[in-house]
C-alpha positions as CSV (number, residue, x, y, z in Angstrom):
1,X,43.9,-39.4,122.1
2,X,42.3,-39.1,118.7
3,X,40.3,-42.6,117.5
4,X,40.6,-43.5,113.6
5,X,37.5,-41.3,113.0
6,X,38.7,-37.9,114.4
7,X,40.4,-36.0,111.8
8,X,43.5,-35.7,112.3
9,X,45.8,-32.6,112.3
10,X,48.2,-31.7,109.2
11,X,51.9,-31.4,109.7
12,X,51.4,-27.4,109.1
13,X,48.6,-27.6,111.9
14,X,50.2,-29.2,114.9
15,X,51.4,-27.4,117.5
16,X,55.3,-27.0,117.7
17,X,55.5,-25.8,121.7
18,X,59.1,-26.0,122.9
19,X,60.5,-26.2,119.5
20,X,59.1,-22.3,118.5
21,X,61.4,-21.1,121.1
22,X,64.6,-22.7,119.8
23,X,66.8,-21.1,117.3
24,X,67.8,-24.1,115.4
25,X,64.6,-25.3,114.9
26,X,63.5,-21.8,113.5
27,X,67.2,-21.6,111.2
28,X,66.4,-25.2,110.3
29,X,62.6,-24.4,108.9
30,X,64.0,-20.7,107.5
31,X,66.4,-22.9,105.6
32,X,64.2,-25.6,104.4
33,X,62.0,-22.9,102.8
34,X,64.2,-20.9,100.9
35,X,66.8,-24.7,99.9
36,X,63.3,-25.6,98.4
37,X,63.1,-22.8,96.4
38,X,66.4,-22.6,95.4
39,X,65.8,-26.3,94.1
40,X,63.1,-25.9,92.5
41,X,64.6,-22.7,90.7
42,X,67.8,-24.9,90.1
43,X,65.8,-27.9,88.4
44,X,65.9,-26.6,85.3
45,X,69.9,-26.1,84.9
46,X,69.8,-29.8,86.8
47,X,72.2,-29.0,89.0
48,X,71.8,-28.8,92.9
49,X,72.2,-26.4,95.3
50,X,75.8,-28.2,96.6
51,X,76.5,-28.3,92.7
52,X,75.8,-24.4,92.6
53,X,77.7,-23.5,95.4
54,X,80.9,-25.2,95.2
55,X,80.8,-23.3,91.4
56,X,80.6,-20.7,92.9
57,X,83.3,-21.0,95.4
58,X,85.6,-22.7,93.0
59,X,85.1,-19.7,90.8
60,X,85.8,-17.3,93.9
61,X,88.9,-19.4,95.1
62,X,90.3,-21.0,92.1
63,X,92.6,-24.1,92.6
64,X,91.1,-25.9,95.8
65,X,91.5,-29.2,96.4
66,X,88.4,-31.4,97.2
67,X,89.0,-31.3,101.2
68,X,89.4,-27.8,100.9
69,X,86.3,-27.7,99.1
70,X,84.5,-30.3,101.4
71,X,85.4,-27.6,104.4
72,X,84.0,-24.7,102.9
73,X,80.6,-26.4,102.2
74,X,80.7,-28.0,105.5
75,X,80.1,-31.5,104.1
76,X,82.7,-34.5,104.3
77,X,85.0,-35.1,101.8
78,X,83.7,-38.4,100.3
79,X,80.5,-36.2,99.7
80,X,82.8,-34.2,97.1
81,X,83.5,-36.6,95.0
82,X,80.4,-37.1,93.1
83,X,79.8,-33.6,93.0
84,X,83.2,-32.8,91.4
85,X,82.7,-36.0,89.1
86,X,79.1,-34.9,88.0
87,X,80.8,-31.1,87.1
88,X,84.0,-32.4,85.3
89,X,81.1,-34.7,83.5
90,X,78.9,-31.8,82.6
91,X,82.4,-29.9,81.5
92,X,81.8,-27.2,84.2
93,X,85.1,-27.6,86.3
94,X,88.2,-29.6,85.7
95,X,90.6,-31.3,87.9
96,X,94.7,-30.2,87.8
97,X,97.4,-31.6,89.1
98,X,98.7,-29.7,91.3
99,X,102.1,-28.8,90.7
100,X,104.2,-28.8,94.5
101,X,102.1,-32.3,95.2
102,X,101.6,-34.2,92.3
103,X,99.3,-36.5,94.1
104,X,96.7,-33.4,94.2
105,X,94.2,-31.7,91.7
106,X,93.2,-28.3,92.4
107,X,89.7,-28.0,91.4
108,X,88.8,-24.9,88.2
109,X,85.7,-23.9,86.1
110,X,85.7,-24.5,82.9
111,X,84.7,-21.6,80.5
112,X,81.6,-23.3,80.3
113,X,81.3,-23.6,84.1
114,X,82.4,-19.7,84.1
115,X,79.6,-18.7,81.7
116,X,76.8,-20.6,83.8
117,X,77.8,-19.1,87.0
118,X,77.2,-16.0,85.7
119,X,73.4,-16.9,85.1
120,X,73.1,-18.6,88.3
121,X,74.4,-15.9,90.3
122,X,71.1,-14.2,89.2
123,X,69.0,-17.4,89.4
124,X,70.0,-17.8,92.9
125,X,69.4,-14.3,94.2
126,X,66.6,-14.0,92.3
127,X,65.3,-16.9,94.0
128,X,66.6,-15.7,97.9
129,X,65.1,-12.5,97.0
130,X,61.4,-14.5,96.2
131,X,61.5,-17.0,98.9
132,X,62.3,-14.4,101.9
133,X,60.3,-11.4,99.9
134,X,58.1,-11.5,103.2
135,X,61.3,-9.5,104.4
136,X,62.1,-5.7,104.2
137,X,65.6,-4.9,102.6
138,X,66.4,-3.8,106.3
139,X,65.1,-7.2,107.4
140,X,67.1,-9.0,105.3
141,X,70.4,-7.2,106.3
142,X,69.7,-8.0,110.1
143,X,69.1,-11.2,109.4
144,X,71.9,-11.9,107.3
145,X,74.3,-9.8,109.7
146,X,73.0,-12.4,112.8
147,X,73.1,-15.2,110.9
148,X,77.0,-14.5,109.7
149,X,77.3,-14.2,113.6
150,X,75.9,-17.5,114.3
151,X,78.4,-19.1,112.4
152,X,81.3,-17.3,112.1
153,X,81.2,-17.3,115.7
């Protein structure tokens, strides 16, 4: 046991053991690394990863409403709401009723929200591209294929 005068070891320094041979604990450090740069790279439009991809989902799949859109990010649906509320505030997507259920609002990017995709798409591979550069073009199609695997099951 170390005493309050032996150094002690950094986080990047201790020893992991079991963990190094567990998959979720190398996906979760993986993604930690490149959501960090993507942040960072993000910072500047202030605007969150979440925030970037339900843009660009909404874009993709125009009209869904905010569970639909909770499900495709794998988050829960109260999470949406401030998301959606802090685009429709920036005047990058809009809310509209939807017609067959008037209670709903299908969720659509504003021409503003349209344009700034467009330069995010770039920002964001530019930055997957940077954080997992370490990675051969091969590299990264294996890992991407395996990973779509993983999830889509």
């Amino acid at each position: 046991m170390a005493t309050p005068s032996t150094p002690q070891p950094s986080p990047d320094t201790l020893e992991t053991g079991v963990l190094d041979d567990l998959i979720g604990y190398a996906l979760r450090r993986a993604q930690i690394q490149v959501f960090q740069h993507l942040v960072e790279k993000l910072n500047a439009y202030d605007l969150r990863p979440a925030q970037f991809s339900a843009l660009a989902i909404i874009a993709r799949n125009p009209g869904p409403t905010q569970a639909e859109l909770a499900k495709a990010l794998a988050i829960e649906p109260p999470q949406v709401v401030p998301m959606v509320n802090k685009l429709e505030e920036r005047g990058l997507a809009l809310r509209v009723r939807c017609k067959p259920d008037k209670r709903s609002y299908g969720l659509f990017l504003s021409k503003a929200g349209e344009a700034l995709l467009k330069e995010l798409q770039d920002v964001a591979a530019s930055s997957d591209q940077e954080a997992t550069a370490n990675l051969s073009a091969e590299e990264r199609g294996q890992l991407l294929g395996l990973l779509r695997k993983v999830y889509q099951g």
